[in-house]
N, C-alpha and C positions, 0 to 999 in steps of 0.2 A: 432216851436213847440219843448215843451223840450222832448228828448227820458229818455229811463225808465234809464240807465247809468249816465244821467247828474245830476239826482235827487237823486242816489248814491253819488255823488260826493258833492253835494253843501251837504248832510245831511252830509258827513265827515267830509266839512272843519268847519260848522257850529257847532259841534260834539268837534273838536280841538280847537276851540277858544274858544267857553265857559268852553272845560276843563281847561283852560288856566287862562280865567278869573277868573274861581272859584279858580287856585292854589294862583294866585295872592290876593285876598279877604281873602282867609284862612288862608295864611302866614303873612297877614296884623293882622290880629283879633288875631294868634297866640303872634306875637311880642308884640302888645297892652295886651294880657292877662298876658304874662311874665312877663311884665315891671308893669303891676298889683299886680303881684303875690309877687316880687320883692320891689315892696313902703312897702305891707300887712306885708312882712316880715321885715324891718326894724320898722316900727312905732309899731307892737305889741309882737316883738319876735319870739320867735321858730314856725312855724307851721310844719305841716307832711312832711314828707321828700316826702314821693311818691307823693305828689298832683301834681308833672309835668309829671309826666311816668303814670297815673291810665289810664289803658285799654279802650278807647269808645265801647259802644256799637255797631254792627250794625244791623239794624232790628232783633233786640232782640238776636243775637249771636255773642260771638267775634271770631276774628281770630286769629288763633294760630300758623300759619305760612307763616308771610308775603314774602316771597320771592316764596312759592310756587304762589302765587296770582299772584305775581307780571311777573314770570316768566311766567304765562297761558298767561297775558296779551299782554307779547310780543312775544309769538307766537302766538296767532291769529293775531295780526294786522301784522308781519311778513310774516305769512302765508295768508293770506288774500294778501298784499300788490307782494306775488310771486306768486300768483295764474293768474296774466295778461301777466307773462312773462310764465308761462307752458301753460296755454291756454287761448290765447288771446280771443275765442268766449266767455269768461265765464261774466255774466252780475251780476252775483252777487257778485264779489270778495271785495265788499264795507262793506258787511253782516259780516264779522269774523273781518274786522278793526274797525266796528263800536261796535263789541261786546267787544274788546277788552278795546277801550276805556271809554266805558258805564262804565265796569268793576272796572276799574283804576277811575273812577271819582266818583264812588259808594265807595269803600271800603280804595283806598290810598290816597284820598286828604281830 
């Protein structure tokens, strides 16, 4: 029978991998759009200089400072990941790594 900790665990490693995968696919479709962008600009000339840095949305707002983000991210999973070595009874130390990553897979990939 699986207890309520092990179902913690499989959602985080499952949680890591697709974040994983998704960096992987992203950074794929990045490179492909570069090298897009990169043909556009030889065969027609000049286009916008910003068109590689324009800011993405994310659900309808952007963010305007990513190290703050990025910094919440690794202390919860941080915090979350020392919360078994302060108290070992604690069943939900899965809860702040899994928010953290959620996080990071939402707004920096």
């Amino acid at each position: 029978m699986i207890q309520f900790e092990q179902i913690g665990i499989f959602l985080t490693v499952g949680l890591v991998v697709a974040f994983y995968m998704r960096l992987a696919i992203r950074q794929n479709s990045r490179r492909k759009q570069q090298a897009t962008i990169q043909n556009n600009r030889k065969t027609k000339g000049k286009k916008k200089e910003n068109e590689l840095q324009a800011m993405p949305f994310f659900f309808g707002a952007r963010v305007a400072s990513w190290p703050w983000v990025f910094a919440a991210c690794i202390f919860l999973m941080t915090g979350g990941s020392m919360s078994i070595f302060i108290s070992p009874v604690t069943p939900f130390w899965w809860l702040p790594v899994d928010i953290g990553i959620i996080i990071l897979w939402i707004f920096l990939v």
